[in-house]
C-alpha positions as CSV (number, residue, x, y, z in Angstrom):
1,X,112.0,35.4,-200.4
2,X,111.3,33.2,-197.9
3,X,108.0,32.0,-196.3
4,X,108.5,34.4,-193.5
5,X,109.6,37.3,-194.8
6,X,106.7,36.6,-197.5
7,X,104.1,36.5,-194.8
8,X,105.9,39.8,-193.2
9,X,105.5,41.7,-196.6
10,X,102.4,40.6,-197.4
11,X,101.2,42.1,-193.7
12,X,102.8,44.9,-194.4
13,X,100.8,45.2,-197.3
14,X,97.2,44.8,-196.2
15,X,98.6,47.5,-193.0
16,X,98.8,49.8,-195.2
17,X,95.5,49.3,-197.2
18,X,93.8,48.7,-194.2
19,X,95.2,52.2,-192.5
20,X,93.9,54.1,-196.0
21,X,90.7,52.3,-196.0
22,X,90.1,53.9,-191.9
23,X,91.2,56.9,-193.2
24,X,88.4,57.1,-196.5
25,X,86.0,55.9,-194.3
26,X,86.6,58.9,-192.1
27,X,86.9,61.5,-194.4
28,X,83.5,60.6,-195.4
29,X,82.1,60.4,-191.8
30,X,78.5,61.8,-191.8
31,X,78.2,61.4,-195.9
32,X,76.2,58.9,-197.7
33,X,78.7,56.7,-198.7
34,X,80.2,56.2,-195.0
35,X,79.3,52.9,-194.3
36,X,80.4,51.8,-197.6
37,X,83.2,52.7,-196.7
38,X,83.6,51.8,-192.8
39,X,82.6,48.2,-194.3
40,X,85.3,48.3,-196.5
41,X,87.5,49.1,-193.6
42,X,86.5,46.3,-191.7
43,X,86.7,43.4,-194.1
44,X,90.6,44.9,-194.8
45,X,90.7,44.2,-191.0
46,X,89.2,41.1,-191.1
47,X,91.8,40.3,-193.8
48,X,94.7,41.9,-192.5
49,X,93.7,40.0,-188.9
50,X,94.1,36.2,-191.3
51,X,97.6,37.5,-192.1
52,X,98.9,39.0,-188.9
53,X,97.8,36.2,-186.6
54,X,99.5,33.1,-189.9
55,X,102.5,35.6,-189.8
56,X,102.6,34.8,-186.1
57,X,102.2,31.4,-186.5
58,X,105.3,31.2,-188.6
59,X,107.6,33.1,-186.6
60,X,106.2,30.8,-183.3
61,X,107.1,28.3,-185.6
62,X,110.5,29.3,-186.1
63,X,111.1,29.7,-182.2
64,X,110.4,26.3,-181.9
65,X,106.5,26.6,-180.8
66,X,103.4,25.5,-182.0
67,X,100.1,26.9,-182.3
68,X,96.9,26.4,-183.8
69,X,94.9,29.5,-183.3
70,X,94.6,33.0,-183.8
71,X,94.7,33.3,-179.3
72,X,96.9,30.1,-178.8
73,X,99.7,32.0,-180.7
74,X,99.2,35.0,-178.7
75,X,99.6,33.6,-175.7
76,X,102.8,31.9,-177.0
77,X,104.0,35.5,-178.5
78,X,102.7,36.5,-174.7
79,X,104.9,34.0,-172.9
80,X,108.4,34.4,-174.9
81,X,108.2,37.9,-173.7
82,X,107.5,39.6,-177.1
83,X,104.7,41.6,-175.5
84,X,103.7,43.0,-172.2
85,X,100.6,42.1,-170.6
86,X,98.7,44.6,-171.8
87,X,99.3,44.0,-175.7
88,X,98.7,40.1,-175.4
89,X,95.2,41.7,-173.5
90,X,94.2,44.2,-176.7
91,X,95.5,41.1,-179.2
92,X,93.0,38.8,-177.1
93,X,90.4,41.2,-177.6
94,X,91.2,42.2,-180.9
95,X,90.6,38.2,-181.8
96,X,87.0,38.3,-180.3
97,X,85.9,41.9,-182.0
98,X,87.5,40.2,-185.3
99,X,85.1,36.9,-184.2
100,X,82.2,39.3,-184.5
101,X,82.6,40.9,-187.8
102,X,82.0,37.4,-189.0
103,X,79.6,35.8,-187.2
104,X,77.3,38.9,-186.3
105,X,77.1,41.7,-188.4
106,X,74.5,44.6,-186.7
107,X,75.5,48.4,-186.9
108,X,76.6,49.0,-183.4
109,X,79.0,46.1,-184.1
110,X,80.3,47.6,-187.1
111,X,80.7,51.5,-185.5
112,X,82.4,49.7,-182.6
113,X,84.8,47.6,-184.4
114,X,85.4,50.8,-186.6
115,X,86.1,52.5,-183.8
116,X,88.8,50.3,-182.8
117,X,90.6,49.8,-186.2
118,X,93.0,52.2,-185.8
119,X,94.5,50.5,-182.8
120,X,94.5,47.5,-183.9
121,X,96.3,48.4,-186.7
122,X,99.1,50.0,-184.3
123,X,99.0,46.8,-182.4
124,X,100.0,44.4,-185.3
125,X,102.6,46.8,-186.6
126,X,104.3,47.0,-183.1
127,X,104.0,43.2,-183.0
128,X,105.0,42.6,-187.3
129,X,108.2,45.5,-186.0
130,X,109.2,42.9,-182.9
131,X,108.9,40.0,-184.8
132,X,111.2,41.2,-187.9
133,X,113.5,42.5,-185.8
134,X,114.3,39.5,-183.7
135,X,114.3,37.7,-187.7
136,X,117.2,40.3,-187.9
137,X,118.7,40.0,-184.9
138,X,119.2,35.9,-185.4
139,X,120.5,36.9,-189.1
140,X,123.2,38.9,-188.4
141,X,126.9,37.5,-188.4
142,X,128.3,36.7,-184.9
143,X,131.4,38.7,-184.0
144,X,134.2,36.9,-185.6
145,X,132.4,34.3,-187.8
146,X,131.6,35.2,-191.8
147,X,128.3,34.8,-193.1
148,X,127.9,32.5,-195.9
């Protein structure tokens, strides 16, 4: 497996525990142990953020283009048209709420940052589903030639 398709799977991955993490913390809504587990949630998102925006990197990478940071290689994911407007807005934003789980951590933060997992999580599958499908796209055989 290459580097890539490592970083694809290993996104996929921390998705998934990220999704089931949001959805403990919300069964528990209201309980004791709620925040214990809304934390949880958020530090798989603060993970899951680390491998979504070095996934990115890579396939930039592999396009030819170079970036250094979590909103430089949005913008470039932005400008070769793999999202509209609107997605490279909520990744932008997704980068500064990810910002604050670090550097600040109060309640209100946390609720609102909770509050948003669940799209963010949509948001870097829609963007990990783009990116492996144009991986797939530039891997399959052109009409006529054989694939080694």
């Amino acid at each position: 497996m290459g580097s890539l398709e490592t970083a694809f799977y290993n996104l996929e991955r921390a998705l998934q525990k990220m999704e089931g993490a949001c959805e403990e913390a919300q069964r528990r809504r209201g309980r004791w142990e709620y925040e214990f587990f809304r934390d949880s949630a958020i530090q798989r998102f603060e993970f899951t953020f680390e491998l979504f925006w070095k996934a990115l990197k890579l396939f930039l990478a592999r396009e030819g283009r170079i970036c250094s940071s979590p909103r430089a290689c949005i913008r470039e994911f932005f400008s070769l048209g793999y999202v509209e407007e609107e997605e490279a807005r909520e990744l932008l934003e997704m980068v500064t709420f990810r910002n604050l789980t670090v550097h600040t951590y109060q309640e209100e933060t946390a609720e609102e940052v909770f509050r948003r997992l669940t799209g963010y999580g949509r948001l870097m599958r829609k963007a990990l589903e783009r990116m492996r499908e144009e991986v797939k796209k530039d891997e399959a055989p052109s009409p006529g030639k054989s694939r080694r």
